[in-house]
N, C-alpha and C positions, 0 to 999 in steps of 0.2 A: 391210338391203341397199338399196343407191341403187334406181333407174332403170336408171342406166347399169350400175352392177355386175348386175343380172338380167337385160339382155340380152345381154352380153357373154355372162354363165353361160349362158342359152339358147341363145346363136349354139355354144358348145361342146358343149353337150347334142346339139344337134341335129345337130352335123358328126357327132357321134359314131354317133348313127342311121344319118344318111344312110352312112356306113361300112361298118355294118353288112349294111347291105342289098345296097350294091356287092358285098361279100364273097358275100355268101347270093347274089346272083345267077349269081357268077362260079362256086360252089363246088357249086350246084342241078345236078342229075344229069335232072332234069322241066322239057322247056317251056316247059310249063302253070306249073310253079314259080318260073323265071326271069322269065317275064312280070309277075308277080306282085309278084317281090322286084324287077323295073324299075319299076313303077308307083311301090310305096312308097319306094325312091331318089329317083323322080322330086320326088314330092310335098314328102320331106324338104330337098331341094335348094333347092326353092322356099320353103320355112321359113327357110331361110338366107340366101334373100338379101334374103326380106322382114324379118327380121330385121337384117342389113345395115341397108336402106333405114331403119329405124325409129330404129338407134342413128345412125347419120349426120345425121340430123333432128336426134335429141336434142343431139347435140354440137354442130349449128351453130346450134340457134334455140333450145334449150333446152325446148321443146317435143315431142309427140309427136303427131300424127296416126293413129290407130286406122283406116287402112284395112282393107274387107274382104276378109277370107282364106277365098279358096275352098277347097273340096277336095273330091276324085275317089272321096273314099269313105265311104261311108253313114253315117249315124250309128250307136251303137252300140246304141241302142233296135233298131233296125230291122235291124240284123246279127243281134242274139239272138232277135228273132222272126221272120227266116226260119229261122234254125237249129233254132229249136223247132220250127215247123209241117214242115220236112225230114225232122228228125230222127224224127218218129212214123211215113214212108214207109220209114222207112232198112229194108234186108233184107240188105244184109252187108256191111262196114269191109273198105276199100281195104287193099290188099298194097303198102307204101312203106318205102321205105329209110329207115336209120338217120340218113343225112345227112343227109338233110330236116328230119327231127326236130330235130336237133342245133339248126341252124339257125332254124326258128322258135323255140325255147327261147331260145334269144339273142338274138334279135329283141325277144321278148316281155321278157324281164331288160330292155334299155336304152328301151324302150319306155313299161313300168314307172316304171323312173328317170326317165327325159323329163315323163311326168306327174306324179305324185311334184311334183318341182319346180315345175313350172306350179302347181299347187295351193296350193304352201306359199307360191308371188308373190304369186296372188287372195289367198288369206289375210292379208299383210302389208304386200301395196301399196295405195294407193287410189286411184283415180282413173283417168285413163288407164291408167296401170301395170295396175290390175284389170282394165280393159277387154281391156287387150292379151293378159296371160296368159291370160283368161277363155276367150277364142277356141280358144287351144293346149288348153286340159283338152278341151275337148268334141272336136279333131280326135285330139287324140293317143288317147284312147278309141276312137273309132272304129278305128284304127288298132290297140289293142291286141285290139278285139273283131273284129279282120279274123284280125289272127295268131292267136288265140285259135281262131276257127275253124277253121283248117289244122291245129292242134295237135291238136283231137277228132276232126280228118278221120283223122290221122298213129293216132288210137288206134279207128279206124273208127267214127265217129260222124256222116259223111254226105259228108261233101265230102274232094276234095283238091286244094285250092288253088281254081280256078273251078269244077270238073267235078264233078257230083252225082256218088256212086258209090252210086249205086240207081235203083229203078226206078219208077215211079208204077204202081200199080194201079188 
């Protein structure tokens, strides 16, 4: 695959996220859930149009500049080791609806797929191309060990959504 054909693929991967999330926001019955699935909308959005800006480069200079790509949420080292130190306080799994559930499930499938891809770029592309995808594997993991955690919250394993659902002793 080119350059230009893996970002184009990306810019579609990622509409497709950022989609998903508008939905999960729009369809979230929680808050606390809808904040959540705004934030990760948010983030996606901005995947898209830093993407945008990177194929628009490539098209007119034939080049790529690897700007840095922030992002609003943790890595996924550090998502799994608060969940682990939480999770040994935890004393009883949140009461949530089924459509929450639903919802992060889906999240997490295109989420999945979104890395997935990014991976198999780093693998195949070299150079900046590696660079660029490189950046997506480490946010979009973050990303899936966010949802990942609402899904253990959804089967009461400490949280849900932002809100501890236990109590420190």
């Amino acid at each position: 695959m080119t350059l230009e054909d893996a970002i184009k693929t990306a810019i579609e991967y990622e509409t497709r996220v950022h989609a998903t999330y508008q939905e999960a926001q729009e369809e979230a019955g929680d808050e606390v859930g809808r904040r959540v699935f705004r934030v990760l909308a948010k983030e996606e959005a901005g995947h898209i149009a830093y993407l945008r800006s990177r194929l628009k480069e490539w098209q007119e200079t034939g080049t790529i500049n690897v700007v840095d790509l922030g992002t609003a949420i943790p890595s996924a080292e550090r998502i799994e080791e608060g969940a682990a130190r939480l999770g040994e306080k935890l004393e009883e799994g949140p009461k949530l609806g089924v459509d929450e559930a639903r919802l992060l499930e889906r999240a997490l499938k295109v989420e999945k797929e979104t890395s997935d891809f990014y991976q198999q770029m780093t693998d195949e592309l070299d150079g900046k191309g590696r660079e660029l995808f490189a950046r997506f594997v480490e946010i979009e993991q973050g990303h899936q060990a966010i949802v990942q955690a609402e899904i253990d919250a959804v089967n009461g394993n400490g949280f849900w959504f932002d809100m501890p659902e236990f109590r420190l002793g």
